[in-house]
N, CA, C and O atoms as a Tinker XYZ file with bonds, in Angstrom:
   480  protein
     1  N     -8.614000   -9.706000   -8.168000    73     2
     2  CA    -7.879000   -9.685000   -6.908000    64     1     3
     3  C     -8.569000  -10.596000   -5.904000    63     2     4     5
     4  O     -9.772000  -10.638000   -5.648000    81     3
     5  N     -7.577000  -11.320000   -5.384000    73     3     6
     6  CA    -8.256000  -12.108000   -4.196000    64     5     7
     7  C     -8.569000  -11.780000   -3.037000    63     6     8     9
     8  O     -7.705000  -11.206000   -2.375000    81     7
     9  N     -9.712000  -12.001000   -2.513000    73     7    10
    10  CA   -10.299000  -11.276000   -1.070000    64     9    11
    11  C    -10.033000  -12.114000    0.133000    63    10    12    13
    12  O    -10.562000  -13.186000    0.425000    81    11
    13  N     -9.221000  -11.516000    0.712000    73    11    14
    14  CA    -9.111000  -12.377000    2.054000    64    13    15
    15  C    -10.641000  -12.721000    3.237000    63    14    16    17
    16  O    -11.195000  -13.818000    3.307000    81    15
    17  N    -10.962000  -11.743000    3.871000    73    15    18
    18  CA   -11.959000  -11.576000    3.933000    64    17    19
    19  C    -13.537000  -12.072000    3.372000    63    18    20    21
    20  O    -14.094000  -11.703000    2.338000    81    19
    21  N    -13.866000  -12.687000    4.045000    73    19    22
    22  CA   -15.641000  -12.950000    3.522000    64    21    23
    23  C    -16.416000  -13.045000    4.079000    63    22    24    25
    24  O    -16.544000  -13.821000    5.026000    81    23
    25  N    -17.516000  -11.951000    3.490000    73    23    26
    26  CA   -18.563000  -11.280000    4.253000    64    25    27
    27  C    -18.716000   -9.839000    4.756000    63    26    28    29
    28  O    -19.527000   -9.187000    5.413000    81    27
    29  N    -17.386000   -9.634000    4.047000    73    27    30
    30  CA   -16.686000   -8.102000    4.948000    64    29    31
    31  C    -17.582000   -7.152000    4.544000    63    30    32    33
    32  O    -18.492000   -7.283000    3.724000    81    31
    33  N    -17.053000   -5.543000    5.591000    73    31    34
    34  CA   -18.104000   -4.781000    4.667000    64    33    35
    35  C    -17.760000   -4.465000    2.896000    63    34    36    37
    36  O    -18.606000   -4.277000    2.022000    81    35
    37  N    -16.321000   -4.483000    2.747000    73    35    38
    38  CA   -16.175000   -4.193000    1.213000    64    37    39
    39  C    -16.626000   -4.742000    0.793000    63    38    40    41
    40  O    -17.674000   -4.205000    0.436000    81    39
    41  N    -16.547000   -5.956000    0.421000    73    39    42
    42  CA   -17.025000   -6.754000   -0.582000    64    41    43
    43  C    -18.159000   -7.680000    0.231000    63    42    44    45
    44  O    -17.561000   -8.562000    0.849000    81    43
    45  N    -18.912000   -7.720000    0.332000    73    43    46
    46  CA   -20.211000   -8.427000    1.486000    64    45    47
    47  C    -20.232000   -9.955000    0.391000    63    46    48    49
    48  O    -20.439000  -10.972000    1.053000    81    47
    49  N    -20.096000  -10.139000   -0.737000    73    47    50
    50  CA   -20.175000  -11.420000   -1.771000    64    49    51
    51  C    -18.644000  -12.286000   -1.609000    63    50    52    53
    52  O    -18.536000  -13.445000   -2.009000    81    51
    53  N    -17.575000  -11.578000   -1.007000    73    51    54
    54  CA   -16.725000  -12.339000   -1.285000    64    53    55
    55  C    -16.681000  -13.508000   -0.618000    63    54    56    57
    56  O    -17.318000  -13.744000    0.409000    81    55
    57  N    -15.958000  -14.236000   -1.163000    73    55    58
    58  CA   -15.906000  -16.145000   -0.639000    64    57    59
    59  C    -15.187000  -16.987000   -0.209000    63    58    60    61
    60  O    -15.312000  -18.212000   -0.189000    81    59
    61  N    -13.625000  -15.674000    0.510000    73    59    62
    62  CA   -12.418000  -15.441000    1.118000    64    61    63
    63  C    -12.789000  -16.882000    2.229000    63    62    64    65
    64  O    -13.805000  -17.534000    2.465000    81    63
    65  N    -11.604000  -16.912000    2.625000    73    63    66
    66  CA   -11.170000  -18.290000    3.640000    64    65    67
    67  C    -11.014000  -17.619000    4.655000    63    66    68    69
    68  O    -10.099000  -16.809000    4.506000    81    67
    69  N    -11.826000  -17.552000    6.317000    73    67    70
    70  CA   -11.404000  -16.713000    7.274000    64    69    71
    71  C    -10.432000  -16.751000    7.450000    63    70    72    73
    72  O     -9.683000  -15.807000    7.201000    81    71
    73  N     -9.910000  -18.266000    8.136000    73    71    74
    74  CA    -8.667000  -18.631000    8.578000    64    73    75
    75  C     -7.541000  -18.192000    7.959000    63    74    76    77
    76  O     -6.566000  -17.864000    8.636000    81    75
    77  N     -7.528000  -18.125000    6.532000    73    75    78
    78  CA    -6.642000  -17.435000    5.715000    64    77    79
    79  C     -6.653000  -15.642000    6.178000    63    78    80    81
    80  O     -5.680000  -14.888000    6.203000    81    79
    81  N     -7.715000  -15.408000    6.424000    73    79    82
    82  CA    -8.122000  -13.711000    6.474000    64    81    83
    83  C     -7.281000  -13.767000    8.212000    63    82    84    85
    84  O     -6.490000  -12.875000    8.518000    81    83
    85  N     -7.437000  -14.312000    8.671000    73    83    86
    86  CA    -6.770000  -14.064000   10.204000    64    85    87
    87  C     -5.020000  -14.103000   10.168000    63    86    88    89
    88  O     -4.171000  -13.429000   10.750000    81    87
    89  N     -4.938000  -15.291000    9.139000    73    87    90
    90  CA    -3.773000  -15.207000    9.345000    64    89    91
    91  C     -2.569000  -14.358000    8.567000    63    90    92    93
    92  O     -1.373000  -14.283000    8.847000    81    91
    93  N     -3.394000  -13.693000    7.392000    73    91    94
    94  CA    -2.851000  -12.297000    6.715000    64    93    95
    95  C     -2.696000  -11.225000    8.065000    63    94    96    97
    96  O     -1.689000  -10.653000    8.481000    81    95
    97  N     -3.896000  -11.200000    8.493000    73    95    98
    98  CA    -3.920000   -9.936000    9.507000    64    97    99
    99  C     -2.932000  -10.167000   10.440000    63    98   100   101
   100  O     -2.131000   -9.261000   10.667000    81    99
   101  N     -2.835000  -11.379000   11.108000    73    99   102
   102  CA    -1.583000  -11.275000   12.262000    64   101   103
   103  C     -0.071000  -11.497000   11.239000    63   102   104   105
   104  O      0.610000  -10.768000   11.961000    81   103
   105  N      0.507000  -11.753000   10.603000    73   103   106
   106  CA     1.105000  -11.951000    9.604000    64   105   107
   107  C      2.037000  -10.321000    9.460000    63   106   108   109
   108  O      3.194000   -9.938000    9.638000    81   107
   109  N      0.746000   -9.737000    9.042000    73   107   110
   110  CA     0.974000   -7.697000    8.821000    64   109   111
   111  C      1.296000   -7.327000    9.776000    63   110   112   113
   112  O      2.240000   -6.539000    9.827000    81   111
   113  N      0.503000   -7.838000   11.162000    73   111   114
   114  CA     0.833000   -7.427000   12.308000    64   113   115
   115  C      2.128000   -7.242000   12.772000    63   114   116   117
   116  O      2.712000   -6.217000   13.124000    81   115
   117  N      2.642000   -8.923000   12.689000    73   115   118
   118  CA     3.839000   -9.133000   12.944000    64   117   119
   119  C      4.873000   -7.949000   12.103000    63   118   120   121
   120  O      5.686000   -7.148000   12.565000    81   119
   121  N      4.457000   -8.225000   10.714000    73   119   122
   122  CA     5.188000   -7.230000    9.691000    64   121   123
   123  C      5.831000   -5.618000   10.403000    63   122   124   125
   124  O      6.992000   -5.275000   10.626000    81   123
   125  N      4.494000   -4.869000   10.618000    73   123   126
   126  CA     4.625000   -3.785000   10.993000    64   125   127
   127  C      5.565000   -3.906000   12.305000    63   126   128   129
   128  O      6.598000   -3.242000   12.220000    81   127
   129  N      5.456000   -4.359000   13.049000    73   127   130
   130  CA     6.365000   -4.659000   14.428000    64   129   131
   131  C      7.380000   -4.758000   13.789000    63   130   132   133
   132  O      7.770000   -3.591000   13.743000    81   131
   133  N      8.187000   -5.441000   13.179000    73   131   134
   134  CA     9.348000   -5.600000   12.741000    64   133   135
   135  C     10.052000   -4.553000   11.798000    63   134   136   137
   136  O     11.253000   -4.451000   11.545000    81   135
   137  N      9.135000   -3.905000   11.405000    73   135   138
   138  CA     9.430000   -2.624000   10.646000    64   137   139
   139  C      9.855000   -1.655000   11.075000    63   138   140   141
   140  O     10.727000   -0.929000   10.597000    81   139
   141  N      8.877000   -1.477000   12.678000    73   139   142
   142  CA     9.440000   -0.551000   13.816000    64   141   143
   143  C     10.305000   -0.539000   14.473000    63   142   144   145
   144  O     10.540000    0.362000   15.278000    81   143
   145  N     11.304000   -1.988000   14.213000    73   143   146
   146  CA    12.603000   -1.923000   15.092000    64   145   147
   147  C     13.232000   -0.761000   13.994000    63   146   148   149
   148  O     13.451000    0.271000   14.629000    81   147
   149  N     13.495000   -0.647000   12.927000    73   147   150
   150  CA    13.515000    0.674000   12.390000    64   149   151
   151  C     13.488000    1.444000   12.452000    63   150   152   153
   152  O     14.554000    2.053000   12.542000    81   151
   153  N     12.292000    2.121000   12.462000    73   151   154
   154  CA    11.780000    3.180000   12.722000    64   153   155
   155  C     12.014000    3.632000   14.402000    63   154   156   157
   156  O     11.858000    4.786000   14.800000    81   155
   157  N     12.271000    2.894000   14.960000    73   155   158
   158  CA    12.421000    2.954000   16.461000    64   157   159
   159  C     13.854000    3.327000   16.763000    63   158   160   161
   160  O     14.148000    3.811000   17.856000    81   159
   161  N     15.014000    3.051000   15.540000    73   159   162
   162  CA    16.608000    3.780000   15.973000    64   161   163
   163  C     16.592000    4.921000   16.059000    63   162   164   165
   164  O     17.523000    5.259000   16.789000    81   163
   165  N     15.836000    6.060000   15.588000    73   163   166
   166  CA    15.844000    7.493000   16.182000    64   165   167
   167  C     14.997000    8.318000   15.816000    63   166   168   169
   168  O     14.917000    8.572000   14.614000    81   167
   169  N     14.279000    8.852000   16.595000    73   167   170
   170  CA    13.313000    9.810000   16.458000    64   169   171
   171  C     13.510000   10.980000   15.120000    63   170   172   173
   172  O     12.464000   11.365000   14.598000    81   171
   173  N     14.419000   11.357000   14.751000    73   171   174
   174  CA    14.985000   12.221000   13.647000    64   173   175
   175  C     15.302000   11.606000   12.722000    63   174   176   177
   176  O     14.500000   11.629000   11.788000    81   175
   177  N     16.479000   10.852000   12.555000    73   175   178
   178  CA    17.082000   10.296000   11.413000    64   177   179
   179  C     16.175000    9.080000   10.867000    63   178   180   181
   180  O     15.334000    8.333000   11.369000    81   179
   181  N     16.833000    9.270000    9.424000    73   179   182
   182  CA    16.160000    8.233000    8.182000    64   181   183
   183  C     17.002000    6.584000    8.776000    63   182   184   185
   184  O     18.174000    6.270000    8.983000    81   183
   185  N     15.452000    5.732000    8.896000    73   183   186
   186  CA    15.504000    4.248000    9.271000    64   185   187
   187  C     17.096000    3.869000    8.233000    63   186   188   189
   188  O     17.987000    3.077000    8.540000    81   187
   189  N     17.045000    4.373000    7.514000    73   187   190
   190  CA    18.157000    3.896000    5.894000    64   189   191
   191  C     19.585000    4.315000    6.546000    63   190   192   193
   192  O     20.548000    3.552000    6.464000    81   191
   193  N     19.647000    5.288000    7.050000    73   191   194
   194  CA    20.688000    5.840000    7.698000    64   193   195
   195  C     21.714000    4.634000    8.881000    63   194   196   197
   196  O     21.078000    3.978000    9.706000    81   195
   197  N     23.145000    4.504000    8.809000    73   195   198
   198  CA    24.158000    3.257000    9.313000    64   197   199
   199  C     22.708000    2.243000    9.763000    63   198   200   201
   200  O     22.452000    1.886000   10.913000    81   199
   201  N     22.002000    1.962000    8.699000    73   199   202
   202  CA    21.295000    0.406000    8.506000    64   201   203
   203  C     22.285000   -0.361000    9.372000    63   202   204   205
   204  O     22.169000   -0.198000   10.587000    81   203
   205  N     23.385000   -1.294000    8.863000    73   203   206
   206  CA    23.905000   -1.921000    9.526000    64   205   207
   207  C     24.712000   -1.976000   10.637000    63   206   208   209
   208  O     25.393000   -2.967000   10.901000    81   207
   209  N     24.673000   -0.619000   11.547000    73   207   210
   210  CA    25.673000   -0.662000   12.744000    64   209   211
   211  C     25.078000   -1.582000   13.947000    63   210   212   213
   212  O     25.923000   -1.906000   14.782000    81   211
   213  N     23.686000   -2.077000   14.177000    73   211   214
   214  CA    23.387000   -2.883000   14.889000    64   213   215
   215  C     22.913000   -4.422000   14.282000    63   214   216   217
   216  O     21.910000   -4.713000   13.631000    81   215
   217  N     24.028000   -5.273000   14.757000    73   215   218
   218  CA    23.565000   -6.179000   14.582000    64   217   219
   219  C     22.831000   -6.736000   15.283000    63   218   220   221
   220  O     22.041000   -7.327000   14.545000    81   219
   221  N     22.626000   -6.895000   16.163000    73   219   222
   222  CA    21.568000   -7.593000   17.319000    64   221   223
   223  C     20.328000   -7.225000   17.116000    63   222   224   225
   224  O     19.471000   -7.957000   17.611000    81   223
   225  N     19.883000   -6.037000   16.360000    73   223   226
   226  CA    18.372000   -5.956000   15.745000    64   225   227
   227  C     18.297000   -6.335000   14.483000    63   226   228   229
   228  O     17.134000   -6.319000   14.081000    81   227
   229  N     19.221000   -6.734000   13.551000    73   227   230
   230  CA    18.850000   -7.544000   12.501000    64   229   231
   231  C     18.706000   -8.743000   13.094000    63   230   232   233
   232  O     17.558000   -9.176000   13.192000    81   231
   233  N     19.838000   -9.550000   13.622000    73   231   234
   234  CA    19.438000  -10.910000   14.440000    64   233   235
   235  C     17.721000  -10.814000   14.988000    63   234   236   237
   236  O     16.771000  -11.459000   14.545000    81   235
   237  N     17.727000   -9.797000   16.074000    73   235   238
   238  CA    16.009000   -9.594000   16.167000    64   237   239
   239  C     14.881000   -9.447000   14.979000    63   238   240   241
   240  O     13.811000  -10.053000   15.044000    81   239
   241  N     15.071000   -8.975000   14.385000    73   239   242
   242  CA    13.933000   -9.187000   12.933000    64   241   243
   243  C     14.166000  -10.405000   12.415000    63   242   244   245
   244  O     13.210000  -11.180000   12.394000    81   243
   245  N     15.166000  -10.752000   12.006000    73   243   246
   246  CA    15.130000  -12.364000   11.375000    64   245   247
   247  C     14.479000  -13.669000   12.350000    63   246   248   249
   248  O     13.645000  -14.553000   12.153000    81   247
   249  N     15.323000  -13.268000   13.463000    73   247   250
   250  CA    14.327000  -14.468000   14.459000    64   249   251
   251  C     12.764000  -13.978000   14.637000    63   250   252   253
   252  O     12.107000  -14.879000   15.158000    81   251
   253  N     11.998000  -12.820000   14.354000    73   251   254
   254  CA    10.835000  -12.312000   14.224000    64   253   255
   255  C     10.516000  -13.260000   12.835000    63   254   256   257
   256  O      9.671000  -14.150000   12.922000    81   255
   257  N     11.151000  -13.047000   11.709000    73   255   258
   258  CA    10.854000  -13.620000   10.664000    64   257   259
   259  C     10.846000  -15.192000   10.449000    63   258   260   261
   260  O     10.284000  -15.673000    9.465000    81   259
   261  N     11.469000  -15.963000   11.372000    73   259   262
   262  CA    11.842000  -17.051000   11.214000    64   261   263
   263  C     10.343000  -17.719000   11.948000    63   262   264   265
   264  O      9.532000  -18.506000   11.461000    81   263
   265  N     10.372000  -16.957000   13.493000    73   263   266
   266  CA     9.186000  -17.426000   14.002000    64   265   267
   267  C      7.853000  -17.476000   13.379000    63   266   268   269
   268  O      6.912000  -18.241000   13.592000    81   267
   269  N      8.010000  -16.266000   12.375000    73   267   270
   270  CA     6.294000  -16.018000   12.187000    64   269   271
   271  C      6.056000  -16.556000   11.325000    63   270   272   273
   272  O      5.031000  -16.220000   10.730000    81   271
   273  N      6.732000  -17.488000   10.882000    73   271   274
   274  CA     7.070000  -18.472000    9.464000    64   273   275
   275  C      7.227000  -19.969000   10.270000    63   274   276   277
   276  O      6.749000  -20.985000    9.766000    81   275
   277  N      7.783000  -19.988000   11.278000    73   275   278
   278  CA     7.290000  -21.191000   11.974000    64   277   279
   279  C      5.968000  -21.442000   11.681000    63   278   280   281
   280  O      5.497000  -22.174000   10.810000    81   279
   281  N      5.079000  -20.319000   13.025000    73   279   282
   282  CA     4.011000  -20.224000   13.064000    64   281   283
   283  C      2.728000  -20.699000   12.033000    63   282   284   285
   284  O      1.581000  -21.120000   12.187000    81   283
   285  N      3.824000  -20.299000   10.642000    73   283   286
   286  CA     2.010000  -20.661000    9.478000    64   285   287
   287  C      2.475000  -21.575000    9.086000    63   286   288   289
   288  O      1.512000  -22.243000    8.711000    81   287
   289  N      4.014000  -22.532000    8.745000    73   287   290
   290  CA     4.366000  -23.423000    8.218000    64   289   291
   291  C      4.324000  -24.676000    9.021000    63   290   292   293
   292  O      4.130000  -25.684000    8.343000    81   291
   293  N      4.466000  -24.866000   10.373000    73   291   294
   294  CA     4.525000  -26.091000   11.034000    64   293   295
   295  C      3.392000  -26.419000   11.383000    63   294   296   297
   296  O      2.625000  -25.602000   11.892000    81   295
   297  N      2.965000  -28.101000   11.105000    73   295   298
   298  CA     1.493000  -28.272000   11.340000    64   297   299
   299  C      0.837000  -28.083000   12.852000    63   298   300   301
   300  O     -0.353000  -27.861000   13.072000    81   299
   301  N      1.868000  -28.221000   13.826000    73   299   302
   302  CA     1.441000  -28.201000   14.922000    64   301   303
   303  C      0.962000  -26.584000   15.208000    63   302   304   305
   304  O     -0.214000  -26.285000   15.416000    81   303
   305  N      2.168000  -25.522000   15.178000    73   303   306
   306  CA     1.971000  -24.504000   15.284000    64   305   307
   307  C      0.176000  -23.780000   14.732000    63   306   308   309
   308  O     -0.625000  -22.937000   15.137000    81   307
   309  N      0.294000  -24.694000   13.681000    73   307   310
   310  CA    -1.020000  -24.514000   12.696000    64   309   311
   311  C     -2.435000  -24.472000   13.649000    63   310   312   313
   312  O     -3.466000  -23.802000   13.600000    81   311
   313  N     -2.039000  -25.308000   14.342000    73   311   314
   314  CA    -2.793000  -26.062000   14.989000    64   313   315
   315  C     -3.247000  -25.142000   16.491000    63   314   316   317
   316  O     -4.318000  -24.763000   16.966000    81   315
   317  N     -2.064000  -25.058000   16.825000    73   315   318
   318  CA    -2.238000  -23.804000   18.012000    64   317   319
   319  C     -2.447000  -22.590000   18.080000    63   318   320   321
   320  O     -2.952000  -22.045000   19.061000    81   319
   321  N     -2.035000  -21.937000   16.907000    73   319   322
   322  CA    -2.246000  -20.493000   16.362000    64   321   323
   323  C     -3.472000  -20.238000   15.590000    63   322   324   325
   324  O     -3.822000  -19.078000   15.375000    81   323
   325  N     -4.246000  -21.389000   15.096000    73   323   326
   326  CA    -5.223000  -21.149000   13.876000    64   325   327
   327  C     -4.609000  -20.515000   12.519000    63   326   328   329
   328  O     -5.192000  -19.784000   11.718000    81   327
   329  N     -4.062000  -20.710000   12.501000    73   327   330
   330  CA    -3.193000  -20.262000   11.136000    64   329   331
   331  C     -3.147000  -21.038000    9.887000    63   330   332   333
   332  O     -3.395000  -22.238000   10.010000    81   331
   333  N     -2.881000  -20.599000    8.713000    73   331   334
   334  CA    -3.367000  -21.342000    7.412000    64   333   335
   335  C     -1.527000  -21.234000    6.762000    63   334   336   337
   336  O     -0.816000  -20.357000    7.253000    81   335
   337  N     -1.077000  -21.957000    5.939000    73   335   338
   338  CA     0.126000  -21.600000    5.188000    64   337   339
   339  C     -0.447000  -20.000000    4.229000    63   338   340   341
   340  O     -1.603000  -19.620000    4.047000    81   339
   341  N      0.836000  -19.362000    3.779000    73   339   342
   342  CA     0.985000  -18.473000    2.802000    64   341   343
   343  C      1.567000  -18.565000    1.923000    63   342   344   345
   344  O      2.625000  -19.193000    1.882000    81   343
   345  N      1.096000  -18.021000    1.048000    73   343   346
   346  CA     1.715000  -18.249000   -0.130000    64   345   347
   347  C      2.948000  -17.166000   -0.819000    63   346   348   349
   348  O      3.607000  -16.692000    0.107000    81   347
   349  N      3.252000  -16.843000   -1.694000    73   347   350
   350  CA     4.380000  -16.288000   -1.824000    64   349   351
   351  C      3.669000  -14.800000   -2.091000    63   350   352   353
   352  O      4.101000  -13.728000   -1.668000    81   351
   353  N      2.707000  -14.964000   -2.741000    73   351   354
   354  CA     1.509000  -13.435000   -2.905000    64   353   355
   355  C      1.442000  -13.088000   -1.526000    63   354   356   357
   356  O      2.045000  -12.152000   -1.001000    81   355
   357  N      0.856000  -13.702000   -1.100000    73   355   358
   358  CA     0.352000  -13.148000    0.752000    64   357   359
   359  C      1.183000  -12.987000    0.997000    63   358   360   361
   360  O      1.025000  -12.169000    1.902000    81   359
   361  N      2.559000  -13.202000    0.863000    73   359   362
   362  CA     3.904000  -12.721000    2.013000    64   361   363
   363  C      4.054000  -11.524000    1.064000    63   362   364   365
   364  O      4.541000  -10.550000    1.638000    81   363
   365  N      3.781000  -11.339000   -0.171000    73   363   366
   366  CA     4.141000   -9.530000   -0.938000    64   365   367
   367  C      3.002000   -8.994000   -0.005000    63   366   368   369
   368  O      3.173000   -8.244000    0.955000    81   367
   369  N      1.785000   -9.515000   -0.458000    73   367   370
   370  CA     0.729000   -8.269000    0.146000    64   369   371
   371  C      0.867000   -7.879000    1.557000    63   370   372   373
   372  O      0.682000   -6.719000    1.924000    81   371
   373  N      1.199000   -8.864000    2.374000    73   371   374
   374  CA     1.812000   -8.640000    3.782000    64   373   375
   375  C      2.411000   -7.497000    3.994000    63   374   376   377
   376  O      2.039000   -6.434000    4.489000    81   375
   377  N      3.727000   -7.998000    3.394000    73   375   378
   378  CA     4.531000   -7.125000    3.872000    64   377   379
   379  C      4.710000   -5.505000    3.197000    63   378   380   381
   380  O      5.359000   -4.602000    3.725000    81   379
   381  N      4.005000   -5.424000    1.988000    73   379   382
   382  CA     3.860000   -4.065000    1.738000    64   381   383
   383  C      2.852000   -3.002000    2.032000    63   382   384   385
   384  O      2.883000   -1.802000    1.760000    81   383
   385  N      1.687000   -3.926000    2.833000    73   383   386
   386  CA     0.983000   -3.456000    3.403000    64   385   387
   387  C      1.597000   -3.035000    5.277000    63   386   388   389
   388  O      1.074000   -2.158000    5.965000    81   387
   389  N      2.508000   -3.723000    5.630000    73   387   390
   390  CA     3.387000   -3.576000    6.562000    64   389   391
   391  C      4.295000   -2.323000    6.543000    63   390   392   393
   392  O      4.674000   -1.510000    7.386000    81   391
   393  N      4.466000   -2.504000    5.311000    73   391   394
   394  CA     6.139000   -1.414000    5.044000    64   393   395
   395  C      5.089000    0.129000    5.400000    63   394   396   397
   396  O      5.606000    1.029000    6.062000    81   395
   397  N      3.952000    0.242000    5.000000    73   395   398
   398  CA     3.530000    1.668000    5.037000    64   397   399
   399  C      3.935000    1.994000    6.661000    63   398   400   401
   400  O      4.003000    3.169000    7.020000    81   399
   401  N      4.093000    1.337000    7.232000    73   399   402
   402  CA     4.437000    1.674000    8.940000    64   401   403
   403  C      5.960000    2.421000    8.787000    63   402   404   405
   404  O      5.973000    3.498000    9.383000    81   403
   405  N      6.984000    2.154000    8.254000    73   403   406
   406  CA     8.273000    2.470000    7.628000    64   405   407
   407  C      7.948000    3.665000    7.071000    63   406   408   409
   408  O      8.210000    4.661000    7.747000    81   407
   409  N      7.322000    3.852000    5.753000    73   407   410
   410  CA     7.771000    4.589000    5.011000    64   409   411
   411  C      6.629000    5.829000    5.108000    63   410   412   413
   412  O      6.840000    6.878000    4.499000    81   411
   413  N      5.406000    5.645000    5.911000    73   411   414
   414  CA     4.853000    6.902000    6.849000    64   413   415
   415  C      5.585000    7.618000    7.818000    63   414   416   417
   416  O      5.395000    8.801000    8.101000    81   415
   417  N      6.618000    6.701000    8.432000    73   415   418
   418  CA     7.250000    7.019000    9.386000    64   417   419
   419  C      8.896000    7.805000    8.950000    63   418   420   421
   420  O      9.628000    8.506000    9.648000    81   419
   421  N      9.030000    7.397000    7.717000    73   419   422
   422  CA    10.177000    8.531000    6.832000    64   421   423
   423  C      9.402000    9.825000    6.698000    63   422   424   425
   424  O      9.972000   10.805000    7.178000    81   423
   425  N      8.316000   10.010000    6.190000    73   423   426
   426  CA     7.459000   11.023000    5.672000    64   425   427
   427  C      7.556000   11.705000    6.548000    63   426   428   429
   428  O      8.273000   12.664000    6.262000    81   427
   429  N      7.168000   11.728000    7.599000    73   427   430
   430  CA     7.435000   12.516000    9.087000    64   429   431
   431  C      8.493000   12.838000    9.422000    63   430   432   433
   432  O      8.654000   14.042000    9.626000    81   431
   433  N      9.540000   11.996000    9.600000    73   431   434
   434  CA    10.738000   12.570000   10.090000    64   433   435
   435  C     11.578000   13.468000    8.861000    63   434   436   437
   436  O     12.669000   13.954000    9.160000    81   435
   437  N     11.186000   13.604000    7.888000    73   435   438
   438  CA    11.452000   14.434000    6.842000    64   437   439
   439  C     11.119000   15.806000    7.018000    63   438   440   441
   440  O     11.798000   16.812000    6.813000    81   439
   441  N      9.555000   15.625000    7.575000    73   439   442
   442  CA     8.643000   17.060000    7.815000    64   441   443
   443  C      9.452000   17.897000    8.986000    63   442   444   445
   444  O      9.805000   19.058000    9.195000    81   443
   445  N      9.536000   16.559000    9.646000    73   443   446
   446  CA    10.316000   17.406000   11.228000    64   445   447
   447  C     11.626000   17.985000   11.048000    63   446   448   449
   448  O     11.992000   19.010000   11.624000    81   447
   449  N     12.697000   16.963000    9.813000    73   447   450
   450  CA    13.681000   18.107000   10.001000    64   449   451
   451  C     13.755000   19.068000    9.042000    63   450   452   453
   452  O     14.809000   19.679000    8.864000    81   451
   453  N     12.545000   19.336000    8.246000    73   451   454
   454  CA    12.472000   20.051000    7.381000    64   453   455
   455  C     12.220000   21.505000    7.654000    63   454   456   457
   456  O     12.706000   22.481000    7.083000    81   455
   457  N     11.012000   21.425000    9.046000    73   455   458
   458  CA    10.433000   22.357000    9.691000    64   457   459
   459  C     10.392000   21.797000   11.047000    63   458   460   461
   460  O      9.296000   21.303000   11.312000    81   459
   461  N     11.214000   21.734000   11.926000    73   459   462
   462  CA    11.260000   21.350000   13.382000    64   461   463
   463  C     10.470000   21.849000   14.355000    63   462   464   465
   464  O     10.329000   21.141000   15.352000    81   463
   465  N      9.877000   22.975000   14.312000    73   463   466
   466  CA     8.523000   23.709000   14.608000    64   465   467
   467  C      7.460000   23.235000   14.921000    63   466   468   469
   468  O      6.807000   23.335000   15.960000    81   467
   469  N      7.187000   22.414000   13.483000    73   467   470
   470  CA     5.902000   21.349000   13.577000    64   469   471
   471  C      5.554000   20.491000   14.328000    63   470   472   473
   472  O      4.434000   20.160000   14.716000    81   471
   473  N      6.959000   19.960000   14.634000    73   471   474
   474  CA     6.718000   18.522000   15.398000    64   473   475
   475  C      6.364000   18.653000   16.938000    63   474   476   477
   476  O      6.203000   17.637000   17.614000    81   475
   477  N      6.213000   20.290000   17.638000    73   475   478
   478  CA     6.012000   20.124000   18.658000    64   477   479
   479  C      4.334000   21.109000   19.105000    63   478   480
   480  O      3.883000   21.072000   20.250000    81   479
């Protein structure tokens, strides 16, 4: 497995590319934000639930997606952001390291309407 990171405490030997390691981390960042327009349609109900009745927050995640893909792909951007390109791995590990923001956030609203008690 490849280490983003080098020098870290896990692996203190690894020989990871910072710039690469920064730009995974804001990358996820971005990820998780965009995950939460989701998780953000209602405190109770499942993110999965009329998915498509708003369009103007899919338009919002895609222009999230479009930008943050500007960001590592254009040399200038490169340039201003410190950012490295990604590769098609780093956009999986990204974003499934992202999705746990989503699908922690099902886990809960499951508990709550399971036992509504809890949540307060």
């Amino acid at each position: 497995m490849d280490l983003y990171l080098p020098n870290g405490l896990i692996a203190p030997n690894a020989t990871g590319n910072i710039i690469l390691a920064q730009t995974m981390a804001f990358t996820t960042l971005v990820c998780c934000q965009l995950f939460n327009v989701f998780n953000a349609r209602s405190e109770s109900s499942s993110a999965f639930s009329d998915l498509f009745t708003n369009r103007w927050s899919w338009f919002a995640v895609l222009l999230g997606i479009l930008l943050q893909a500007a960001v590592i792909y254009l040399p200038i951007l490169n340039r201003a952001f410190g950012t490295t390109p990604l590769g098609l791995k780093d956009w999986g590990v990204a974003i499934g390291l992202a999705s746990i923001v989503l699908w922690g956030e099902e886990v809960k609203k499951i508990i709550t309407r399971a036992a509504p008690g809890l949540s307060k």
